[in-house]
C-alpha positions as CSV (number, residue, x, y, z in Angstrom):
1,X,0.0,0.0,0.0
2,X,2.6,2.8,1.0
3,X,4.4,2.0,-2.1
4,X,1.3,2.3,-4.2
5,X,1.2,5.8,-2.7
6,X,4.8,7.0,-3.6
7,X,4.1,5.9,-7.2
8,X,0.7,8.1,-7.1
9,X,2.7,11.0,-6.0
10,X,5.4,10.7,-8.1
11,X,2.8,9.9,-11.0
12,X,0.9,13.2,-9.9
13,X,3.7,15.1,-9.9
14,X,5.0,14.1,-13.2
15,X,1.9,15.3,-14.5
16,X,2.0,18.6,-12.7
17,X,5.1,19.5,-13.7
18,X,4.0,18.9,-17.4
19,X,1.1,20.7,-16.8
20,X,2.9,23.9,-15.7
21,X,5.1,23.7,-18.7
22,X,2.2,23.7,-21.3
23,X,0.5,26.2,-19.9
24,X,3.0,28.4,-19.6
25,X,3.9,27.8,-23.3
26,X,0.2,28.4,-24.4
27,X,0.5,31.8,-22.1
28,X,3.2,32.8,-24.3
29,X,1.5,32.2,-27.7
30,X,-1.8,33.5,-26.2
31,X,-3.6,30.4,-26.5
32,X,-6.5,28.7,-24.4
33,X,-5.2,28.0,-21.0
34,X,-5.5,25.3,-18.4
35,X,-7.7,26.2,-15.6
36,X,-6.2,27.4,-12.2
37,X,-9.0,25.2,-10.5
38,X,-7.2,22.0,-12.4
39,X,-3.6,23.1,-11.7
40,X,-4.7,23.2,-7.9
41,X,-6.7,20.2,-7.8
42,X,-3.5,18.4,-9.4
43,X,-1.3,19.9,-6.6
44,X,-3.9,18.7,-3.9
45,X,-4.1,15.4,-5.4
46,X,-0.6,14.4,-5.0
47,X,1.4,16.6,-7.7
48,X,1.6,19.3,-5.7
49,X,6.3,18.7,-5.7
50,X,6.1,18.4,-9.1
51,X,3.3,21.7,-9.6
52,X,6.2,23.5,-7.4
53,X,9.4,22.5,-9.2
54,X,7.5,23.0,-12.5
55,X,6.4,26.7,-11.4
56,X,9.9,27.0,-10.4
57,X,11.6,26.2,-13.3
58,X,9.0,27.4,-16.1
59,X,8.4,31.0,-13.8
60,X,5.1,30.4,-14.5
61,X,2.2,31.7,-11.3
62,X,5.3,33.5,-9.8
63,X,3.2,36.5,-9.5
64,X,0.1,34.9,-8.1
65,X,-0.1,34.8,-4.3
66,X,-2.2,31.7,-3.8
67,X,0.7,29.9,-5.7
68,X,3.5,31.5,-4.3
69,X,2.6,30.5,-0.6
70,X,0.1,27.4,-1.4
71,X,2.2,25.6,-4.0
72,X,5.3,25.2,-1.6
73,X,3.1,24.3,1.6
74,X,1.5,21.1,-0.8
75,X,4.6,20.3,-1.8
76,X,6.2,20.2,1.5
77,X,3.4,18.3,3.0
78,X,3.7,15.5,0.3
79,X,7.4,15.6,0.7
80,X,6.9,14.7,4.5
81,X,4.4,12.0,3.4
82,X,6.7,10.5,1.2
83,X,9.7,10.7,3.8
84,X,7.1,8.9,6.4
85,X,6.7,6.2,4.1
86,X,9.8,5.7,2.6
């Protein structure tokens, strides 16, 4: 079971970091986004190291509160999760 749940939040934060990624490229090119209400429920869900490194390294929702302070208090709470279980 508690490896099942690494792999879910390594999986989830795979896909968050992708996420932040492509939607910073389609914020560049002015494209249709992907909703802040996804990118959070993502973190939540168990991406929420990934949503972090991935708003780190893209600079993307830098200049938005909510992910400035929320991102990095997910990520550190899945990070102590995973230490726990591993």
């Amino acid at each position: 079971m508690e490896t099942m749940i690494l792999y879910w939040i390594a999986l989830m934060s795979i896909i968050g970091f992708i996420l932040m990624g492509f939607d910073k490229q389609r914020a560049i090119h002015k494209e249709w986004r992907i909703r802040e209400r996804t990118l959070w429920l993502v973190a939540l869900f168990g991406g929420g190291i990934g949503s972090y490194i991935g708003m780190r390294i893209f600079r993307h929702k830098t200049k938005h509160t909510s992910f400035v302070f929320g991102l990095p208090a997910i990520a550190i709470v899945y990070a102590c999760i995973s230490l726990v279980i591993y």
